[in-house]
Backbone as a chain_set.jsonl record, in Angstrom:
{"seq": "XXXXXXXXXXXXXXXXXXXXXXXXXXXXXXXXXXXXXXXXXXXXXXXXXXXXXXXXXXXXXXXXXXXXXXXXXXXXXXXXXXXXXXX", "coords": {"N": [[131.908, 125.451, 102.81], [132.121, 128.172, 100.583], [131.111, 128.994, 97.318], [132.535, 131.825, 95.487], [131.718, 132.252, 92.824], [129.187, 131.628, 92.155], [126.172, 132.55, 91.274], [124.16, 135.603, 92.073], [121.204, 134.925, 93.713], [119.66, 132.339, 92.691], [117.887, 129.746, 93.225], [116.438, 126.754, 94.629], [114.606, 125.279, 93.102], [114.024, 125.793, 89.935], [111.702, 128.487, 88.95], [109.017, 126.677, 86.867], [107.5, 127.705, 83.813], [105.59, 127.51, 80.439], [106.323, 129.138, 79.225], [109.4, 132.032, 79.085], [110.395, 133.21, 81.758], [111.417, 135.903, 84.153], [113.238, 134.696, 85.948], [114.477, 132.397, 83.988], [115.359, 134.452, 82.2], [117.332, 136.231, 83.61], [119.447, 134.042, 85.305], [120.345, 132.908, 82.682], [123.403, 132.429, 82.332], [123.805, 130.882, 84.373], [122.175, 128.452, 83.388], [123.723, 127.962, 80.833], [125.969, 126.793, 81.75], [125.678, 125.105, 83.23], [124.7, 123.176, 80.678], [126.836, 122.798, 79.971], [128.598, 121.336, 81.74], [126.957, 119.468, 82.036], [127.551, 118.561, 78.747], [130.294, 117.525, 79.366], [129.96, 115.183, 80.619], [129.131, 115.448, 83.949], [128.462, 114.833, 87.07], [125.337, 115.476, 88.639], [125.809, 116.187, 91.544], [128.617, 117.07, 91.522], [127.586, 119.558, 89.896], [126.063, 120.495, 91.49], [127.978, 121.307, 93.499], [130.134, 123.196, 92.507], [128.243, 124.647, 90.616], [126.199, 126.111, 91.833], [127.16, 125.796, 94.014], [126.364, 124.415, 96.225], [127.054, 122.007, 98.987], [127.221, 118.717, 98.728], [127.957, 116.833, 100.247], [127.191, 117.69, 102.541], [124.536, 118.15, 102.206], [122.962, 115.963, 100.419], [120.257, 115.373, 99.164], [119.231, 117.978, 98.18], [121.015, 119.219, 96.749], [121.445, 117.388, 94.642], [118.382, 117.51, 93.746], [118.417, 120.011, 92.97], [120.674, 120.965, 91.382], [119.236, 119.044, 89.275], [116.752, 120.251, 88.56], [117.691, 122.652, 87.666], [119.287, 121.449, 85.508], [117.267, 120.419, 84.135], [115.49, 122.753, 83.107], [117.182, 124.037, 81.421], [117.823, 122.414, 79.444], [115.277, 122.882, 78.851], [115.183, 125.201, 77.952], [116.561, 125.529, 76.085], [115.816, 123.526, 73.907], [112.948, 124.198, 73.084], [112.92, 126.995, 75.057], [113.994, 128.866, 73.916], [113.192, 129.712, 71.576], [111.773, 132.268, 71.671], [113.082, 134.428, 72.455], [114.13, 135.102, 69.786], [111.383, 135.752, 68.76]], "CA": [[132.714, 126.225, 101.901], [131.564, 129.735, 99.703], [131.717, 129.517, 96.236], [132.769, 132.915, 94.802], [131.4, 132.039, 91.275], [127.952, 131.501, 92.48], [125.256, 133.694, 90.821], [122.755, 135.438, 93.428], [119.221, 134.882, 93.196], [119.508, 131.196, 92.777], [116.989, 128.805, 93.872], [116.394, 125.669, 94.527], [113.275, 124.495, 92.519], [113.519, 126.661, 89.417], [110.251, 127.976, 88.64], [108.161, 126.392, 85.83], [106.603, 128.056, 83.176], [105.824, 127.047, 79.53], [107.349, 130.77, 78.443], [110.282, 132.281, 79.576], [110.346, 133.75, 82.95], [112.354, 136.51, 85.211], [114.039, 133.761, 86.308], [115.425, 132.476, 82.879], [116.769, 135.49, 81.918], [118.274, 136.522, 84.747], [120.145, 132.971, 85.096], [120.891, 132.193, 81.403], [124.413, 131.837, 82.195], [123.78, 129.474, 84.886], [121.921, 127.503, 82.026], [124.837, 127.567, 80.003], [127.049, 126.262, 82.677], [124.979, 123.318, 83.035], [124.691, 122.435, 79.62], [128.257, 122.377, 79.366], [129.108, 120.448, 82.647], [126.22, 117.836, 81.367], [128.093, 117.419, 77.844], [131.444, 117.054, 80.013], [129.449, 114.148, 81.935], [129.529, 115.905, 84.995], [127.605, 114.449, 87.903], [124.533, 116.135, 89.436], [126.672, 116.588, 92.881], [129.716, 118.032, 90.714], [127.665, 120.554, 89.341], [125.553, 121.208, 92.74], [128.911, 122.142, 94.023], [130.63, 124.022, 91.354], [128.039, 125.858, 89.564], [125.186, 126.539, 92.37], [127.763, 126.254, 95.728], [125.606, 123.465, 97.606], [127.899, 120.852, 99.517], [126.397, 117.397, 98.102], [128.46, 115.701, 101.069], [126.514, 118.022, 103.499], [122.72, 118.511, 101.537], [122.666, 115.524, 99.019], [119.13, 115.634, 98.179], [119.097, 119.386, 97.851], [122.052, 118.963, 95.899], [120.623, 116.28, 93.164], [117.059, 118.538, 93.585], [118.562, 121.731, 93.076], [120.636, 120.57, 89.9], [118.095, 118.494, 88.483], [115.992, 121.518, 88.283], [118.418, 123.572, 86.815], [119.919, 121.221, 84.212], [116.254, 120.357, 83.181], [115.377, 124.056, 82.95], [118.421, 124.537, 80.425], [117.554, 121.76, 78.361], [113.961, 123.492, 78.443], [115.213, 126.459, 77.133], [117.703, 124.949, 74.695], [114.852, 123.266, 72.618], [112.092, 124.963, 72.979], [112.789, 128.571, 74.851], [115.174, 129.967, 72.816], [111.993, 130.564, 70.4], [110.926, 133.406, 72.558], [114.43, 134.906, 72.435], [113.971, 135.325, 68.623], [110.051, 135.956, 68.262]], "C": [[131.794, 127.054, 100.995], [132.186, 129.718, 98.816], [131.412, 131.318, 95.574], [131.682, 133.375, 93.519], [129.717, 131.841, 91.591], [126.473, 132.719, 92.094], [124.451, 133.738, 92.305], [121.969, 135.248, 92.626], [118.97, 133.509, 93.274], [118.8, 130.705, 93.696], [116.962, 127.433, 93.88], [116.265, 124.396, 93.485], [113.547, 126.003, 91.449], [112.003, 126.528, 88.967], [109.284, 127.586, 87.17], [107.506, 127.206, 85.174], [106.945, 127.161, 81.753], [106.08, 128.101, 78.462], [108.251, 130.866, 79.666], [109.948, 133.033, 80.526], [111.475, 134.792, 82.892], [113.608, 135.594, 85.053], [115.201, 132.809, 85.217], [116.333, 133.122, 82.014], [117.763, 136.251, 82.826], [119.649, 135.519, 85.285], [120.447, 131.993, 84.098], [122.18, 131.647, 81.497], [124.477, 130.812, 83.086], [123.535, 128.458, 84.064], [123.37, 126.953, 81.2], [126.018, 126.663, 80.628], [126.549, 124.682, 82.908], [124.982, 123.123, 81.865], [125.75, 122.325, 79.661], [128.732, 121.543, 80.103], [128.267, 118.911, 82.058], [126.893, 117.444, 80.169], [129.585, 117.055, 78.51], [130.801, 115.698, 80.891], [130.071, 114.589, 83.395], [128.62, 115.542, 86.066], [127.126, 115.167, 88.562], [125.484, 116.383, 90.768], [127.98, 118.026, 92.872], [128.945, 119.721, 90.31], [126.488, 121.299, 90.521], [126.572, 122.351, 93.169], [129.233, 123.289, 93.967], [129.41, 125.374, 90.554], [126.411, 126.842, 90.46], [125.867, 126.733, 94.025], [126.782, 125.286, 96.547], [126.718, 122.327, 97.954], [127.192, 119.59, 99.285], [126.863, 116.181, 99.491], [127.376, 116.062, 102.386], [124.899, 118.004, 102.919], [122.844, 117.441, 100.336], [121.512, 115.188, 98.849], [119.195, 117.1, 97.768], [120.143, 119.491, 96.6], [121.634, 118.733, 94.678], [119.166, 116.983, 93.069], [117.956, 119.816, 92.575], [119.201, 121.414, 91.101], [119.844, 120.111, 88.62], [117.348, 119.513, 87.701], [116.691, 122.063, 87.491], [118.983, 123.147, 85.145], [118.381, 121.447, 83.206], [115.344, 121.765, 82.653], [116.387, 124.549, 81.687], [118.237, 123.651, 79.571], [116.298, 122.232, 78.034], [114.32, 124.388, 77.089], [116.216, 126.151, 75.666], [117.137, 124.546, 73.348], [113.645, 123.833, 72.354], [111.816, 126.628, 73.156], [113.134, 129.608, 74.189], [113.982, 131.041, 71.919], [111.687, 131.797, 70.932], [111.981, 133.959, 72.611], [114.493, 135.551, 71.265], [112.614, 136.12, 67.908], [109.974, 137.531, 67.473]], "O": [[130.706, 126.57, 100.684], [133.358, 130.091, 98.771], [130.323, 131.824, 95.306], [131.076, 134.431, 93.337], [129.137, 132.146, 90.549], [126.046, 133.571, 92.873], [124.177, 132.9, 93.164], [121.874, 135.309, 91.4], [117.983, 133.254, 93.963], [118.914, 131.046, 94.873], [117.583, 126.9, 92.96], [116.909, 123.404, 93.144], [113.358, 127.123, 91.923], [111.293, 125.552, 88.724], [108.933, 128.554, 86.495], [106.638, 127.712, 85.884], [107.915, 126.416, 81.62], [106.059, 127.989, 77.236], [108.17, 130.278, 80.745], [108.995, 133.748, 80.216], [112.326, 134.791, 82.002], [114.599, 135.695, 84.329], [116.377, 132.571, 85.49], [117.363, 132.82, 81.411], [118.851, 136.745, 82.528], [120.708, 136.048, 85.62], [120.71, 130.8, 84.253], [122.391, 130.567, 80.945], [125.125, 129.814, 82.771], [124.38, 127.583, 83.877], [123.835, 125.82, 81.074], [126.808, 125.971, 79.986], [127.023, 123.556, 82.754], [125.909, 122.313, 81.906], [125.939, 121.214, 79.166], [129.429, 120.72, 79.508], [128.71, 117.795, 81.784], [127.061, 116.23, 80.057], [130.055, 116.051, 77.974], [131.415, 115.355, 81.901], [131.145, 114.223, 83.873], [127.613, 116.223, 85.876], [127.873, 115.807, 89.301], [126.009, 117.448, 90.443], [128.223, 119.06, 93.493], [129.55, 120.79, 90.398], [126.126, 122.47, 90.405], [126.417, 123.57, 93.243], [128.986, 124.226, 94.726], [129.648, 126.508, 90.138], [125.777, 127.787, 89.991], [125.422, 127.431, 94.936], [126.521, 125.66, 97.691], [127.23, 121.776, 96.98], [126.216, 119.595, 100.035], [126.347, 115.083, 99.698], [126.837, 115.204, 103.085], [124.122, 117.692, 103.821], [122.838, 117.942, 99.212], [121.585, 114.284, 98.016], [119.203, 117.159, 96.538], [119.76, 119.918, 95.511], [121.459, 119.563, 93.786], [118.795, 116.927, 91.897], [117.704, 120.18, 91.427], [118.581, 121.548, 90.046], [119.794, 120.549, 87.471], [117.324, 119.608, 86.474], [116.287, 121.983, 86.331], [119.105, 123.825, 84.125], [118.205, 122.119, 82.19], [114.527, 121.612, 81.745], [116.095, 125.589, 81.096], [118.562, 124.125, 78.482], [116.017, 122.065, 76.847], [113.995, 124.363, 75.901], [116.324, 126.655, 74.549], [117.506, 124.853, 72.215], [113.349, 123.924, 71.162], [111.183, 127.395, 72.429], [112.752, 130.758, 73.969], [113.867, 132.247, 71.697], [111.095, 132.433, 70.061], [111.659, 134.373, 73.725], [114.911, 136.702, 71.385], [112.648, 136.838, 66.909], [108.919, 137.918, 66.969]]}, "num_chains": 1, "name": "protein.A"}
């Protein structure tokens, strides 16, 4: 199944830096989407599905990878990147 709602560009493994990237501003609202599914307690699988389009029944490591990455990327930027948003 093809979610609609699915930003392009998305990756797997977002990529690491300890400044903001391409890649963070280009998928801020993904960020936001995860932070909000994580304070809804939304389970890594749930928000594979829903907010990146991976099937967790068909790819569940990629799934729990792919989220992982993303939530912990949005909690990056939540406490620390923002600063660079403001500078």
């Amino acid at each position: 199944m093809k979610y609609t709602d699915v930003e392009p560009g998305l990756q797997d493994d977002v990529p690491w830096s300890e400044s903001l990237t391409a890649y963070d501003k280009q998928h801020f609202k993904t960020y936001l989407r995860f932070l909000d599914a994580s304070a809804d307690d939304a389970s890594y699988e749930e928000m594979a599905q829903v907010i990146l389009g991976i099937d967790p029944a068909e790819e569940p490591v990629r799934a729990r990878k792919a989220a992982r990455s993303h939530l912990d990327r949005a909690n990056w930027m939540m406490t620390t990147g923002y600063k660079e948003l403001f500078a």
